[in-house]
C-alpha positions as CSV (number, residue, x, y, z in Angstrom):
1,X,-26.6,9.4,-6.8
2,X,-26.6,9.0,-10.9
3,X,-24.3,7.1,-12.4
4,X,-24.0,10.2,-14.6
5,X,-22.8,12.5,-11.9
6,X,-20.4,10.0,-11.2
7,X,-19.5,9.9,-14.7
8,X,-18.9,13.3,-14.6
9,X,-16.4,13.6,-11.6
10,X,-14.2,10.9,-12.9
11,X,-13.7,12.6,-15.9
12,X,-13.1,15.9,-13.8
13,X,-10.7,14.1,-11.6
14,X,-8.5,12.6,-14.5
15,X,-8.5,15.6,-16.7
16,X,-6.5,17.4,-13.9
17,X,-4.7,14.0,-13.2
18,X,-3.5,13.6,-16.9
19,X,-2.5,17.5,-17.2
20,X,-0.8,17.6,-13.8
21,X,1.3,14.0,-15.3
22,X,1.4,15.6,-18.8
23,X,3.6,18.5,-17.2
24,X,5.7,16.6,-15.1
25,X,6.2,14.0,-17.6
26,X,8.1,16.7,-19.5
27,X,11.7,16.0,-21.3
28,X,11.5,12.7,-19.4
29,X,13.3,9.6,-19.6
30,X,14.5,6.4,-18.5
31,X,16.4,7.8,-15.4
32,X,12.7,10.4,-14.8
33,X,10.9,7.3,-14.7
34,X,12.5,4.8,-12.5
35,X,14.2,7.6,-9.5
36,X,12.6,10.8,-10.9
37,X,16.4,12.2,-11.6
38,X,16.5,12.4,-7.0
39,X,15.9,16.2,-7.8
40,X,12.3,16.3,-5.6
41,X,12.4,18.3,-2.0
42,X,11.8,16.4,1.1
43,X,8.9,18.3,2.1
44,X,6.6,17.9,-1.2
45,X,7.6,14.1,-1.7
46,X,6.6,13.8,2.2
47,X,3.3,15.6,1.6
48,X,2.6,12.6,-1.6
49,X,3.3,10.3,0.5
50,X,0.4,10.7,2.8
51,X,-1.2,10.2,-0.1
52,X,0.9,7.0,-1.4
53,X,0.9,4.9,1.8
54,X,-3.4,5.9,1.2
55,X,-5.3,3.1,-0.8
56,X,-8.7,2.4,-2.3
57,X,-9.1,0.4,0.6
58,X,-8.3,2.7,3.3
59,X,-10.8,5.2,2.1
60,X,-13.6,2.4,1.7
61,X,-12.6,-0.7,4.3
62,X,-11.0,1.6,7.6
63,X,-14.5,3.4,8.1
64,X,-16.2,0.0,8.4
65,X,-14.2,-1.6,10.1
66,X,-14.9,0.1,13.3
67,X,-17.6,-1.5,14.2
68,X,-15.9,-5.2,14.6
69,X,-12.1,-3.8,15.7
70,X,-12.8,-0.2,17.1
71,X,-10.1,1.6,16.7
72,X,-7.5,-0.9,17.5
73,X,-5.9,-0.5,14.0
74,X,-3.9,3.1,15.1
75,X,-2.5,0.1,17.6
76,X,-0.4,-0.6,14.5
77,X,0.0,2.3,12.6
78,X,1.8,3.6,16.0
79,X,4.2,1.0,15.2
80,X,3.9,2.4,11.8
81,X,5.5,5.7,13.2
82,X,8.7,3.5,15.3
83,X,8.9,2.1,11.5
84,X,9.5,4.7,9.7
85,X,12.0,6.1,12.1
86,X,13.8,3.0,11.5
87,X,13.6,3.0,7.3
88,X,14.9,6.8,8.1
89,X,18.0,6.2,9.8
90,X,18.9,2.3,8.9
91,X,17.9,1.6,5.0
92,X,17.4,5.1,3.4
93,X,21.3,5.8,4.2
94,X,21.9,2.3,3.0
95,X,20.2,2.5,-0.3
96,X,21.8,6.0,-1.0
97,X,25.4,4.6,-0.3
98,X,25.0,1.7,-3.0
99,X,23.2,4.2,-5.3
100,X,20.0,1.4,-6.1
101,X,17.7,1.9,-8.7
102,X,16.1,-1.0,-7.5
103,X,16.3,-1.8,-3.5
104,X,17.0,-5.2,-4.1
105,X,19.9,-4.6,-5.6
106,X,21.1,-4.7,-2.3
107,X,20.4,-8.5,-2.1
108,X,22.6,-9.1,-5.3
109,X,25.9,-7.1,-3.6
110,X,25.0,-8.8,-0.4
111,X,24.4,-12.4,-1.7
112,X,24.3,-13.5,-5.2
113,X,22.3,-12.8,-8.3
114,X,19.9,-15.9,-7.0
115,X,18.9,-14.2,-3.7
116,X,18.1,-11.1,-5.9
117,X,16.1,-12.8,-8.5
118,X,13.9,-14.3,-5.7
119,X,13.4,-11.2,-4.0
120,X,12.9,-9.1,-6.9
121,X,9.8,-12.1,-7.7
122,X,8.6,-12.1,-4.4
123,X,8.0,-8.2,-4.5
124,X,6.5,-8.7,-7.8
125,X,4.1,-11.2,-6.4
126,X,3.5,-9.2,-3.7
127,X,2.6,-5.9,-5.2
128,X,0.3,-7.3,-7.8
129,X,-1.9,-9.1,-5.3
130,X,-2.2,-6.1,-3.1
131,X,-2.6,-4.1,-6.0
132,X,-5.3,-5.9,-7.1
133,X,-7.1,-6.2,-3.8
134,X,-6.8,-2.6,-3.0
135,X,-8.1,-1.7,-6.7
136,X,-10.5,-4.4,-6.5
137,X,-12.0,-2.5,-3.6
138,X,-12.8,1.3,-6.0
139,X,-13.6,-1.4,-9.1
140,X,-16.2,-2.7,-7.0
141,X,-18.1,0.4,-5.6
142,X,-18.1,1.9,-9.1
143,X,-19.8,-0.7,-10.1
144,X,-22.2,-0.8,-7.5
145,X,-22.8,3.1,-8.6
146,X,-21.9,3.6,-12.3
147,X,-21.6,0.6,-14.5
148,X,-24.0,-2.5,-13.0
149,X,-26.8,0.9,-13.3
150,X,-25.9,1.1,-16.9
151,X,-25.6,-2.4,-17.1
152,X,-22.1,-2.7,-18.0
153,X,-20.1,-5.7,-16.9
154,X,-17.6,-5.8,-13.9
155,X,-14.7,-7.1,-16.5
156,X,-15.3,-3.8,-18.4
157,X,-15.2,-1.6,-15.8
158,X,-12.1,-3.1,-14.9
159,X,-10.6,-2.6,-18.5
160,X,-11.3,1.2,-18.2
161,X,-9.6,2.2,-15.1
162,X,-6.8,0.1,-15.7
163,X,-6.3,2.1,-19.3
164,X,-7.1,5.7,-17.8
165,X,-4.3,4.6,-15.2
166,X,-1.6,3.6,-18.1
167,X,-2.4,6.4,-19.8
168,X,-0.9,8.5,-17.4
169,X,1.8,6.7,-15.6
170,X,3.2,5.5,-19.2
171,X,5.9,8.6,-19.8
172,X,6.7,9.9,-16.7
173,X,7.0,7.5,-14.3
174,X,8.0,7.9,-10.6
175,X,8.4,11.8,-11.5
176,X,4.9,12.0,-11.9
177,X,3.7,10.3,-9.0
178,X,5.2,12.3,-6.9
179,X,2.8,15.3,-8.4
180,X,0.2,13.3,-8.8
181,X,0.4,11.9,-5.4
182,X,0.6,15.6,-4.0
183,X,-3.4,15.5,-5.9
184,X,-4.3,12.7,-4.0
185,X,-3.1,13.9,-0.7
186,X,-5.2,17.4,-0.9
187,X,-8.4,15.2,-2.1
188,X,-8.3,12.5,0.2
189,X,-7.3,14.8,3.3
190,X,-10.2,17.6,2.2
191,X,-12.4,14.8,1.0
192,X,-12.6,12.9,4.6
193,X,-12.9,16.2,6.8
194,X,-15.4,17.9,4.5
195,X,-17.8,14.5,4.5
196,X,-17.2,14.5,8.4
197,X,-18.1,18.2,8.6
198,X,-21.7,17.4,6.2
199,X,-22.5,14.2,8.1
200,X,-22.4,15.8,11.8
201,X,-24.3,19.0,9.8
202,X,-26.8,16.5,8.7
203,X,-27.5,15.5,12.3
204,X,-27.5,19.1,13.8
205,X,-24.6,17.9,15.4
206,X,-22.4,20.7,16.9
207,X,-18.4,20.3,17.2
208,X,-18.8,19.3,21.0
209,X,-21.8,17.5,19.9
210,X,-20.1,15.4,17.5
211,X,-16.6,15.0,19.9
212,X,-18.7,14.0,22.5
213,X,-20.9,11.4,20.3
214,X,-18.0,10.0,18.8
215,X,-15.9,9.4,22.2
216,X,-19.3,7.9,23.6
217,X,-19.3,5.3,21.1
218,X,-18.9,1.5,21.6
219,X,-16.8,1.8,18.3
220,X,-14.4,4.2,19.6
221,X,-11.7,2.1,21.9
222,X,-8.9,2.1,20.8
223,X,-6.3,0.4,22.8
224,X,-6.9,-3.4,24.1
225,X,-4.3,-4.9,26.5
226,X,-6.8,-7.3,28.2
227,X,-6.8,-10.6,26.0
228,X,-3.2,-11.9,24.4
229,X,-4.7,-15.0,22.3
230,X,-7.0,-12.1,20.2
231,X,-5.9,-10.2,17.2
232,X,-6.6,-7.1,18.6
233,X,-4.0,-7.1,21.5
234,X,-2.3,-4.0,21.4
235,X,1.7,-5.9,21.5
236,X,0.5,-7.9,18.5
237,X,-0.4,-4.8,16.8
238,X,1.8,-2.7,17.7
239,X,5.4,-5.1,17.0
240,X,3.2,-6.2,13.9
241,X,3.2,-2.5,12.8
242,X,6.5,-1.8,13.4
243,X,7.6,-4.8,10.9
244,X,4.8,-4.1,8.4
245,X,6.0,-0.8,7.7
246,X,9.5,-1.5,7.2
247,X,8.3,-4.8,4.8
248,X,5.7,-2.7,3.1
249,X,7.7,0.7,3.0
250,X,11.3,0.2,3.8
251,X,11.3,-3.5,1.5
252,X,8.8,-2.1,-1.2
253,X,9.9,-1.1,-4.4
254,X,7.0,0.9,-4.7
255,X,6.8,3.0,-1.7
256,X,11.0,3.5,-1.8
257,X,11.2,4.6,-5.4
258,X,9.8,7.9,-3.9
259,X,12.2,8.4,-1.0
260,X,15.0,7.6,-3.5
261,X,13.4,10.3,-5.6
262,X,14.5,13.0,-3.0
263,X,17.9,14.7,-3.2
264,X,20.0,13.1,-0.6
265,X,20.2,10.5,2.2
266,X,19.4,13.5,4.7
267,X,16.3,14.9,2.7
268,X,14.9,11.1,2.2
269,X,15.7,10.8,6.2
270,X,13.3,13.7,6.8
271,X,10.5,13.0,4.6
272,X,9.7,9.2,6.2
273,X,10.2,10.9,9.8
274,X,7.6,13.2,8.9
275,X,5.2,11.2,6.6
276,X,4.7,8.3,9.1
277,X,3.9,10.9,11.9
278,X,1.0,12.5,10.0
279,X,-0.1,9.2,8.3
280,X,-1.6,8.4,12.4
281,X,-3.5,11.6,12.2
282,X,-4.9,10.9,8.8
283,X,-5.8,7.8,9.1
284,X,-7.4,8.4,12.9
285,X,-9.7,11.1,10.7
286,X,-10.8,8.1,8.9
287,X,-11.8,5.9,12.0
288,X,-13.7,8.9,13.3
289,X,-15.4,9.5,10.1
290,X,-16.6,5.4,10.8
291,X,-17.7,5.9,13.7
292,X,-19.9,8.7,12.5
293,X,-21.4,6.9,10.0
294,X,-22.9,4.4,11.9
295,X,-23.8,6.6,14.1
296,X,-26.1,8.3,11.1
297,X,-26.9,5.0,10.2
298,X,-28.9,4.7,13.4
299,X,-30.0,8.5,13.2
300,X,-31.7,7.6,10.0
301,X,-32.8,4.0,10.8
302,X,-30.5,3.0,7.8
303,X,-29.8,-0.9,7.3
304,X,-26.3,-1.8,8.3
305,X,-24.6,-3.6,4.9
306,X,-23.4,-7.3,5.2
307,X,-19.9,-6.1,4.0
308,X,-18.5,-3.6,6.0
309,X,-16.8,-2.2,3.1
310,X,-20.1,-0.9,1.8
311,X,-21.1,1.4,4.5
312,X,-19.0,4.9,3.6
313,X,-20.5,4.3,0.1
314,X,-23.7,3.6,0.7
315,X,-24.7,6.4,3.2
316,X,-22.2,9.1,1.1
317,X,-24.7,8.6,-1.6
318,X,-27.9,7.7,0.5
319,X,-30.7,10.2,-0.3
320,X,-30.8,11.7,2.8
321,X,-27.2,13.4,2.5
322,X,-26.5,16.2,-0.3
323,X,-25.3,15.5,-2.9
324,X,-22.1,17.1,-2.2
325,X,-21.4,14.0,0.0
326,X,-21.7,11.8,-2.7
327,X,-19.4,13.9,-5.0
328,X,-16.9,14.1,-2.0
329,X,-16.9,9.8,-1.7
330,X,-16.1,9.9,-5.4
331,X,-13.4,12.4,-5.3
332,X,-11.7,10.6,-2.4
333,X,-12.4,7.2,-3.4
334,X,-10.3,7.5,-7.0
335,X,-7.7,9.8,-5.6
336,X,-7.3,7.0,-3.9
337,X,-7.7,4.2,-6.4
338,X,-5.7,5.7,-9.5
339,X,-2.7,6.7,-7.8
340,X,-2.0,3.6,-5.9
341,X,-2.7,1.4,-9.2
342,X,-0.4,4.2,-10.6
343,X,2.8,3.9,-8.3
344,X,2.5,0.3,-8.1
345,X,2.4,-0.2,-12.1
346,X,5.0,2.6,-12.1
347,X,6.9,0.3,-9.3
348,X,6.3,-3.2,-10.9
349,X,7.6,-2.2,-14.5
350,X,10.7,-0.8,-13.2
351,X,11.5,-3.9,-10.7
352,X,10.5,-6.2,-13.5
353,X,12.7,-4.0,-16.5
354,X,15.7,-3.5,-13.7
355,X,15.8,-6.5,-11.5
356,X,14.6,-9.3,-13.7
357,X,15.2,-8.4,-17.3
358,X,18.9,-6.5,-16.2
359,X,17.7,-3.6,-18.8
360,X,20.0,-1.0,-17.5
361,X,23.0,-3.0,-17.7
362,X,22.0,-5.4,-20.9
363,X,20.1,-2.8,-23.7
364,X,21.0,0.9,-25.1
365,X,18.9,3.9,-24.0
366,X,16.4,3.4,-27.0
367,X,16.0,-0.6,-25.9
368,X,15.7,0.0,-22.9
369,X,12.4,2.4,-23.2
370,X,10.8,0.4,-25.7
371,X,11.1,-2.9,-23.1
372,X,10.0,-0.7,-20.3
373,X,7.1,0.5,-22.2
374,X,6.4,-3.0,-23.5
375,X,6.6,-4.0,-19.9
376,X,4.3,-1.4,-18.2
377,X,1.3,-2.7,-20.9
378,X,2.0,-6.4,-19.7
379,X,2.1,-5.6,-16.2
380,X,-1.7,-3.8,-16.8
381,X,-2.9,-6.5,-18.1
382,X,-2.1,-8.8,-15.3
383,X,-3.2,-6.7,-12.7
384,X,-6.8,-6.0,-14.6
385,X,-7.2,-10.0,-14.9
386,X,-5.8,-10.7,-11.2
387,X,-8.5,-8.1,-10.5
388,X,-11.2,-9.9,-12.0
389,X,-10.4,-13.5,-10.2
390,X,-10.1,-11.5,-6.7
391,X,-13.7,-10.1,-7.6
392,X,-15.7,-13.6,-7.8
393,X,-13.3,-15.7,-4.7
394,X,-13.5,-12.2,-2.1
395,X,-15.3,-12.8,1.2
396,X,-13.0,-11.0,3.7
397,X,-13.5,-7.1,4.5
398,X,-10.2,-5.8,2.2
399,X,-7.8,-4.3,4.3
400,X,-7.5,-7.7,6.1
401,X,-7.0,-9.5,3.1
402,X,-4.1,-6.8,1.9
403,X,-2.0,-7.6,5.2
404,X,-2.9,-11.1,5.1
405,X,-1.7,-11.2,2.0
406,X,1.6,-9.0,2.7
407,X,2.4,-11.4,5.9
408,X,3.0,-14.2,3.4
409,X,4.7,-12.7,0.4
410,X,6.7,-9.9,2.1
411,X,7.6,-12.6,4.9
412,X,10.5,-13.7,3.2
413,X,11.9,-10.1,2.0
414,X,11.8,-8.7,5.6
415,X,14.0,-12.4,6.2
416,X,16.4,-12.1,3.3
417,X,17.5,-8.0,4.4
418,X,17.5,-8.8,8.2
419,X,19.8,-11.7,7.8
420,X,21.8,-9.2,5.1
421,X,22.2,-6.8,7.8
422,X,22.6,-8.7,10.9
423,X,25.1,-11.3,9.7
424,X,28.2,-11.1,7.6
425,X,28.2,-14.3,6.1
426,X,27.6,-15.4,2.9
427,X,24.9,-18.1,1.8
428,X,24.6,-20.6,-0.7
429,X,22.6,-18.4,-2.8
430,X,21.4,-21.1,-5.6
431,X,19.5,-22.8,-2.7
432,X,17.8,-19.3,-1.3
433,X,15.0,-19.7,-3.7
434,X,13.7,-22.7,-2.4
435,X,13.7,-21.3,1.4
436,X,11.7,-18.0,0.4
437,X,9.4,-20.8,-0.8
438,X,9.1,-22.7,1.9
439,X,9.1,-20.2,4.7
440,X,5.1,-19.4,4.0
441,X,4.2,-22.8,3.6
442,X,6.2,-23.6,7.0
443,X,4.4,-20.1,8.6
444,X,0.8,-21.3,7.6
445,X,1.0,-24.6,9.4
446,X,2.7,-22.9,12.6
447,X,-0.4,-20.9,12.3
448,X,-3.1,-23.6,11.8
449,X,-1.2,-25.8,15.1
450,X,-1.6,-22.2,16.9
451,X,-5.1,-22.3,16.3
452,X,-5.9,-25.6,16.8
453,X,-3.7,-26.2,19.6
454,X,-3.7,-23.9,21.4
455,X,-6.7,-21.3,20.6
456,X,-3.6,-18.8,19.6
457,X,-5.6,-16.2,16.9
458,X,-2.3,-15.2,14.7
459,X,-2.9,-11.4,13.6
460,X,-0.3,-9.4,11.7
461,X,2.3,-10.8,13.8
462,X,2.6,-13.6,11.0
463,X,4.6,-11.8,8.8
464,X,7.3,-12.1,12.0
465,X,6.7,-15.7,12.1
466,X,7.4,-15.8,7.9
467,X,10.2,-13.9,8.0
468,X,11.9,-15.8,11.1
469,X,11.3,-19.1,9.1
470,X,13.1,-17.3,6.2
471,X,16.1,-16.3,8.6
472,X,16.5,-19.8,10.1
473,X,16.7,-20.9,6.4
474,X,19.3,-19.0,5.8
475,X,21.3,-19.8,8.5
476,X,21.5,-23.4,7.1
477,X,22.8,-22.6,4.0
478,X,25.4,-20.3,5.2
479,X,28.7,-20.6,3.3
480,X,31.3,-21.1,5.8
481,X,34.4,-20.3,3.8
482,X,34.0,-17.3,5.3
483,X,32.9,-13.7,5.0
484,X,31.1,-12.1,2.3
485,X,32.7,-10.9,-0.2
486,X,29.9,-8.9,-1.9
487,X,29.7,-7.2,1.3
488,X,33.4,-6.3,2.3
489,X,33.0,-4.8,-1.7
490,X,30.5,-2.6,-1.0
491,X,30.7,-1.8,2.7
């Protein structure tokens, strides 16, 4: 496909993007950007957030990932659904009561201003790596099809999306999002059923034809209950899910500035109920689509890439397809990218601004924007250069890396919140820093001894081995005077 076309359907895409932001960014301020004013129904911010919990990286790594895992990965987005249910009706009513602008503001009424420091640092290390790897993913198929053809360098494709996506998350904030997140939703959902409807047509394939191909398929199992020690086992998955959504959703400044964004505890309650239910279908629709095109891939006797990330791209805009494919993969593939980078710039200034700097309770109204403004630029710049180091050390396909990734650094928020609600004791909150720290060191060598010891392949289930470490941690530095008092204040 030429790079031009390309070129073209960006520009499309964030025309609509920036007028769609433009008009929701109306008459905003602070309060619009960080909680959106909580005047958003359930039913639209549940719709965005098919589109939120969406990355880069599910659009380009999910597809190609079939052909090592199957479809083992619904195995955790069932436990997805069970934790969604839970964020529903255990943290969303918590949040609400203590009125948070910032979720871990909880940690600072429940333990000390310590405990919230570290978690508010741990979240910010957390989002900007997976950030980064998910954007990393879209930064490296446009180059592949728009700047290495025009010979432009990968750091300066980089510099451009990061600045189209600042340019329109700078004024509105988590208001925005939820619009532009609505966008994504209708691309990404259209985008994936259309390509799936041109790449059976391609083959002459008829519905039954295709139903039947695809359920045929070596690729297509999706549950495995007959080998514990391997990643794939459907407990491992499934309890790993369960806990990754409630890190990565319920513990994720990110993903929770958009429930908070609806109008009450019972409104927010609905809309994760709902979203994590349709997230299964969508993201089954992608593992279908996989399966598919390796199937086409054989049809057409086309060479199977080294990097299973490569494959939606590479047939979308292989010769044989029309070109409306390729237009389709683009469509998809930054409805994808420039929302997530969106929310999570969007979510990173306003943890940074409330959590770390105190901005709400420290500066005046006029300050206070011009440090949040200040911020969001600093906070692009670190996620283009984190994106560029990711780019030359990558080897794994992506979406492994982003849970990898989330196992260690969301390890010891899932800890520090469990321990918050589970116990009502206090802790010596100067020393909490230095167990967050050494919970993921303590996690990797329980999983190298696993290995080595006892063939044991650690999957997703190590973010429950991290955040157990964290909560052992804690109970050692327990205060035993007695009672919280933070807690019995804001019970």
């Amino acid at each position: 496909m030429s790079p031009l076309i390309v070129i073209i359907t960006i520009a499309g895409y964030f025309l609509l993007l920036l007028g769609i932001s433009y008009v929701a960014s109306r008459g905003s301020d602070n309060s619009t950007f960080f909680t959106g004013k909580r005047q958003n129904h359930w039913a639209l911010v549940s719709f965005a957030m098919i589109g939120a919990a969406i990355s880069g990286v599910t659009f380009i790594s999910v597809p190609g990932m079939v052909a090592a895992k199957g479809y083992s990965y619904l195995q955790m987005v069932l436990g997805f659904i069970v934790g969604y249910f839970l964020i529903a009706w255990v943290l969303v009513p918590m949040f609400y009561r203590r009125n948070l602008i910032s979720i871990y503001g909880y940690l600072e009424q429940r333990f000390g201003s310590s405990t919230y420091r570290t978690g508010a640092w741990f979240f910010l290390v957390s989002k900007m790596l997976g950030a980064a790897v998910r954007f990393f993913v879209v930064c490296a198929v446009l180059q592949l099809l728009v700047f290495k053809p025009l010979g432009i360098p990968f750091e300066i494709n980089v510099i451009v999306t990061i600045a189209l996506i600042w340019l329109y998350t700078f004024q509105g904030g988590v208001k925005s999002l939820i619009w532009t997140d609505t966008l994504k939703s209708f691309c990404l959902i259209m985008s994936v059923i259309l390509c799936i409807y041109f790449v059976a047509t391609n083959m002459n394939m008829s519905f039954g034809g295709m139903v039947e191909s695809i359920v045929s398929h070596k690729t297509s199992r999706m549950f495995y209950f007959d080998n514990p020690m391997e990643g794939t086992y459907f407990w491992k998955q499934f309890i790993a899910g369960i806990f990754m959504a409630i890190a990565t959703n319920g513990l994720d400044q990110d993903m929770m500035q958009r429930n908070l964004a609806c109008r009450n505890s019972s409104e927010s309650r609905k809309n994760m109920m709902v979203s994590g239910v349709l997230q299964f279908f969508v993201v089954a629709l992608f593992l279908l689509l996989g399966t598919l095109l390796y199937i086409y891939a054989d049809y057409q006797g086309i060479s199977i890439p080294e990097k299973s990330d490569e494959l939606f791209g590479l047939i979308a805009c292989h010769e044989s397809m029309p070109l409306i494919v390729g237009i389709l993969f683009v469509v998809g593939l930054i409805a994808a990218a420039y929302s997530a980078a969106g929310s999570a710039l969007t979510s990173l200034t306003t943890s940074f601004t409330v959590d770390i700097l105190d901005g709400p309770k420290r500066m005046d109204e006029n300050k206070l924007t011009r440090v949040r403004k200040f911020t969001h630029v600093a906070m692009s710049v670190v996620m283009g250069l984190v994106i560029i180091v990711f780019y030359y050390i990558s080897e794994e396909d992506a979406i492994s890396a982003v849970y990898t990734l989330a196992s260690y650094t969301y390890g010891p928020i899932l800890g520090l919140f469990v321990f918050g609600m589970i116990s009502k004791r206090g802790v010596r909150d100067r020393m909490v820093p230095v167990v967050c720290l050494a919970a993921p060191a303590i996690s990797w060598l329980i999983q190298k001894v696993l290995v080595e010891k006892f063939e044991y392949q650690t999957s997703f289930e190590l973010l429950l081995i991290n955040a157990g470490v964290t909560i052992i941690g804690l109970m050692l530095l327990i205060n035993r005077a007695g009672s919280d008092k933070k807690e019995e204040a804001h019970a």
